[in-house]
Rosetta silent file (secondary structure, phi, psi, omega in degrees, C-alpha in Angstrom):
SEQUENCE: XXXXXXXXXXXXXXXXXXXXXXXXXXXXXXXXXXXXXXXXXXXXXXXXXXXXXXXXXXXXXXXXXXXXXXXXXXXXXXXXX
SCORE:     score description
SCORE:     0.000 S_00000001
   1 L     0.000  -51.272  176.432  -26.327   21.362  -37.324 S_00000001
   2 H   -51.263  -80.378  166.496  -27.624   19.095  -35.123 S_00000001
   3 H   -47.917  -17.543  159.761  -25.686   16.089  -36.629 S_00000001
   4 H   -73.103  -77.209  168.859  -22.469   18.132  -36.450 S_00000001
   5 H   -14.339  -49.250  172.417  -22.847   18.842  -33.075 S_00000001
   6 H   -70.751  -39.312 -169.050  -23.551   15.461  -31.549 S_00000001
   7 H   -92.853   11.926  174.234  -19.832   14.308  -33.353 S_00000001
   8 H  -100.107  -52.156 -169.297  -18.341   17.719  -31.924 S_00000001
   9 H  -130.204   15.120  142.473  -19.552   17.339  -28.072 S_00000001
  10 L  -112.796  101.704  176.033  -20.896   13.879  -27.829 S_00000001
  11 L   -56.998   78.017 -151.732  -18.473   11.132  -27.646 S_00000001
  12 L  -117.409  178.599 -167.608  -20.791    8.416  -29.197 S_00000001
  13 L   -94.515 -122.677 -141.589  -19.450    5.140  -30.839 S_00000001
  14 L  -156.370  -19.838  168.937  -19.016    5.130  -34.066 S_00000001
  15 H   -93.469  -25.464  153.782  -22.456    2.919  -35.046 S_00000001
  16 H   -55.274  -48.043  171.381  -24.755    5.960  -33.362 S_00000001
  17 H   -56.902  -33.357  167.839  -22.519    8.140  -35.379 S_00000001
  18 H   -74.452  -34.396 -171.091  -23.343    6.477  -38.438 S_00000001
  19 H   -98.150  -11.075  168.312  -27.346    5.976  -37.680 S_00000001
  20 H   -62.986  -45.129 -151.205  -27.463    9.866  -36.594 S_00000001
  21 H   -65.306  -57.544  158.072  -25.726   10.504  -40.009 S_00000001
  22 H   -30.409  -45.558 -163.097  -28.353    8.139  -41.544 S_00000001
  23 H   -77.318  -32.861  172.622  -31.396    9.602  -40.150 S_00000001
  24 H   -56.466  -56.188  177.486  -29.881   13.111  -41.297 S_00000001
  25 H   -59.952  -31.373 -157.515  -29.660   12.074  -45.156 S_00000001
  26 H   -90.671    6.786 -163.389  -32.684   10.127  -45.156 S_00000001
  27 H  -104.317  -61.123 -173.455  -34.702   13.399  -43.651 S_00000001
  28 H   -43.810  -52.520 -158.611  -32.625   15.514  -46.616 S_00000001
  29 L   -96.408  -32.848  158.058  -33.801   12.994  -49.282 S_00000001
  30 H   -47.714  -96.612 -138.094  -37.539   12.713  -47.634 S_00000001
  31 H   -56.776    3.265 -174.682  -37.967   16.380  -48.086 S_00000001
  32 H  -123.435  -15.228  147.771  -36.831   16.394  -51.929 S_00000001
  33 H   -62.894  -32.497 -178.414  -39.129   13.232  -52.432 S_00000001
  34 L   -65.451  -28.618 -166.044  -42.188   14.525  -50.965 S_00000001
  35 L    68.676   39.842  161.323  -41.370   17.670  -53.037 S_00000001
  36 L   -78.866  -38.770  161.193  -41.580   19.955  -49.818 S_00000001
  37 L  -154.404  163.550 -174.263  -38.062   21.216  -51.463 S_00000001
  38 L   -84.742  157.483 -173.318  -35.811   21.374  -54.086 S_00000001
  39 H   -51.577  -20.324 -164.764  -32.561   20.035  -53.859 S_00000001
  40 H   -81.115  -45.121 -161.852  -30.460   23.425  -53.990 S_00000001
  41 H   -75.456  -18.220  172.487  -32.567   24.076  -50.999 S_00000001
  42 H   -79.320  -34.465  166.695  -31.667   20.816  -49.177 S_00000001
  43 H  -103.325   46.152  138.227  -27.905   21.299  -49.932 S_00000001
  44 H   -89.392  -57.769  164.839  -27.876   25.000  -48.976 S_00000001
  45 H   -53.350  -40.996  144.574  -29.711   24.261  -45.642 S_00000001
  46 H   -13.659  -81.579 -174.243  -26.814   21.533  -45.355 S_00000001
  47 H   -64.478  -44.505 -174.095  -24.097   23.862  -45.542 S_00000001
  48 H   -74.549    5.863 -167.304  -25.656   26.258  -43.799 S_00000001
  49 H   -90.484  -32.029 -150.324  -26.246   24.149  -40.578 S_00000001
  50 H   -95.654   -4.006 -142.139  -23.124   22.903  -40.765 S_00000001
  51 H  -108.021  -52.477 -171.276  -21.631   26.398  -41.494 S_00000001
  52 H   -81.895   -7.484 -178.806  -23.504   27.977  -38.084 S_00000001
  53 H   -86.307  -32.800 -171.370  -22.236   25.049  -35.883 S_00000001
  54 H   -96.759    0.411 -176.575  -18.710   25.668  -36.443 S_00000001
  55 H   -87.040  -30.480 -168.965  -19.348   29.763  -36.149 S_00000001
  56 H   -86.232  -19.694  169.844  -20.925   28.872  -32.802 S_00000001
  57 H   -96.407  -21.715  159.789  -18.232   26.702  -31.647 S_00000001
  58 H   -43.255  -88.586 -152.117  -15.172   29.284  -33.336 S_00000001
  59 L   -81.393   25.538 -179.229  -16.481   31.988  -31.471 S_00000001
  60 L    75.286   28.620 -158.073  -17.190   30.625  -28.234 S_00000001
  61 L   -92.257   26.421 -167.664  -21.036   31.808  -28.353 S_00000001
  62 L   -85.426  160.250  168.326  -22.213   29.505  -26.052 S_00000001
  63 L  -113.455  156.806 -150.957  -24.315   30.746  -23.049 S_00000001
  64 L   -78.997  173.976 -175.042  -23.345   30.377  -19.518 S_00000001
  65 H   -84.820  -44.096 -174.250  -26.340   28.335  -17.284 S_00000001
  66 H   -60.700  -44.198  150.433  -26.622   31.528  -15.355 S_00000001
  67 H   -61.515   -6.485  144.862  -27.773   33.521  -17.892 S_00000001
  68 H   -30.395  -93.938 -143.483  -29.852   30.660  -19.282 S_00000001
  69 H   -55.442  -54.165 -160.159  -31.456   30.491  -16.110 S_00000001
  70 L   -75.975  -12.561 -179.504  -32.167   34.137  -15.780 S_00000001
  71 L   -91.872   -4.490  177.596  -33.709   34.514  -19.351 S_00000001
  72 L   -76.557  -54.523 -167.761  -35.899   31.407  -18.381 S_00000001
  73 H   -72.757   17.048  138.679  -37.237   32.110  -15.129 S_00000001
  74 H   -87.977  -81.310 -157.642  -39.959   34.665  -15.849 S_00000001
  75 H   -10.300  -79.207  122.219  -41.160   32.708  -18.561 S_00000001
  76 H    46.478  -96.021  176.537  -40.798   29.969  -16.102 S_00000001
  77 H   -24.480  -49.803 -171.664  -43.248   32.225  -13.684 S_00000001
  78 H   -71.993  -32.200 -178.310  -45.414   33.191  -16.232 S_00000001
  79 H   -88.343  -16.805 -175.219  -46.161   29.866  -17.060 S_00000001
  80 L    64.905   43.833  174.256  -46.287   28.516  -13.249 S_00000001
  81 L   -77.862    0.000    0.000  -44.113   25.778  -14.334 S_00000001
């Protein structure tokens, strides 16, 4: 998701786009070397990242900074940041 995203809303050149892309596969192929998961689960979590980034950009689901901001600040408070 994350690697979709950056080539949806960051206009980056085209060798960031490639070493983001990189860092994505080589994370994908870490976790099925380590044997933290199996591969169906590495290309399921794939699709499905790539599957909620375009649902979130379809339907508009972004949230405005004021209501950010208002679900932040008591946390915010609570925390005395």
């Amino acid at each position: 998701m994350f690697n979709m995203f950056l080539f949806m809303h960051i206009h980056i050149s085209v060798l960031w786009q490639l070493t983001v892309f990189l860092w994505a596969v080589s994370v994908a192929f870490s976790r099925i070397l380590l044997g933290r998961h199996h591969i169906s689960d590495v290309i399921v979590g794939s699709v499905l990242g790539c599957m909620e980034c375009s649902a979130v950009n379809c339907c508009n689901l972004w949230l405005s900074p004021e209501l950010c901001a208002y679900i932040i600040l008591p946390i915010q408070e609570e925390l005395h940041l």
